[in-house]
N, C-alpha and C positions, 0 to 999 in steps of 0.2 A: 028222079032218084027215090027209092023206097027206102024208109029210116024204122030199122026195129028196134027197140029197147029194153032190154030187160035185165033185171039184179039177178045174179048169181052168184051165191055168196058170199063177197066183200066185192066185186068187180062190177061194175055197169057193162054189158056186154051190146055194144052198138054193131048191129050188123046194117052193111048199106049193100044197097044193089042198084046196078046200072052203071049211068055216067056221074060220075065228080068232074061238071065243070064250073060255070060263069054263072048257070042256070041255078043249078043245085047248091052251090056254098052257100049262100046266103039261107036256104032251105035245112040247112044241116045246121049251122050254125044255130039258128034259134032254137030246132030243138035242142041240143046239145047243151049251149052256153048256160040256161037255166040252172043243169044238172051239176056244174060243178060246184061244190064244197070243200073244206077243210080234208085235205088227205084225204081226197075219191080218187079211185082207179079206175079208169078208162080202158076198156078196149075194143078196139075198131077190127070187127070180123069182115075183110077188105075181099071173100073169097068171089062174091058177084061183084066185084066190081070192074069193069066193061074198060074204065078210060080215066086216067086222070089228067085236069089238063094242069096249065100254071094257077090258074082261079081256086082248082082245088088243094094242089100246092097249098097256097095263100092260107087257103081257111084251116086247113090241117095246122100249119104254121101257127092261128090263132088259138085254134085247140089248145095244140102242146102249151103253148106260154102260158095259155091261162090256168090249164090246171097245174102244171110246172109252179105256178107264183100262188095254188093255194097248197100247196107240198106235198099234192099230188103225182100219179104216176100215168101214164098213158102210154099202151104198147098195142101194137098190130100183129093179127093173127090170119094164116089162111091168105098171102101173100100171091095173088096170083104173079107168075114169073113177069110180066111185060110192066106190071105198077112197080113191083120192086124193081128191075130195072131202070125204069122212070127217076125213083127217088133213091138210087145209088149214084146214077149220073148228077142230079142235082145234090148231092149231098145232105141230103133230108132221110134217108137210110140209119145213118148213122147216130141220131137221136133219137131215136125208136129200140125198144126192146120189140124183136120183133119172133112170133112162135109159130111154128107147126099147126097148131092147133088151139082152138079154143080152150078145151082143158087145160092143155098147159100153160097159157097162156094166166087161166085161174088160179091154177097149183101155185105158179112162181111171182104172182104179182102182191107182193108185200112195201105198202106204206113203212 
């Protein structure tokens, strides 16, 4: 899995590409984990992403909490239809502000 990272204006914009599984959480996770602070905003540009499995479930799951418990915000952008899918059925859908687009995604993500 490839991990981009970069600040755009108040948002950290995490683009991934490939597979989220067993392999890669643990890979994402460390970059990621560092990056949260006090009220950071998070958002996962999920548009290559190929497959998620439960593994990546999980770490995702870890994400949201932890920056959720620094009063932080985290949303997903660029949804391919078969991930969301994925996490409508598991109910991980419904904790995500999830956008269109990157941009918008930037516009509307206020701590």
């Amino acid at each position: 899995m490839d991990v981009r990272i970069e600040t755009v204006e108040h948002v950290t914009v995490i683009e991934l590409a490939g597979r989220w599984d067993a392999q890669a959480a643990p890979d994402i996770e460390t970059h990621i984990l560092p990056l949260v602070e006090p009220k950071c905003c998070f958002l996962f540009d999920l548009h290559a992403v190929t497959y998620l499995s439960s593994a990546g479930l999980r770490s995702l799951l870890i994400l949201y909490r932890t920056v959720q418990d620094s009063g932080g915000l985290i949303g997903l952008a660029d949804v391919p239809e078969r991930i969301r899918d994925t996490m409508a059925i598991t109910g991980f859908l419904a904790h995500f502000d999830v956008y269109d687009s990157i941009q918008a995604g930037i516009v509307n993500m206020k701590v």
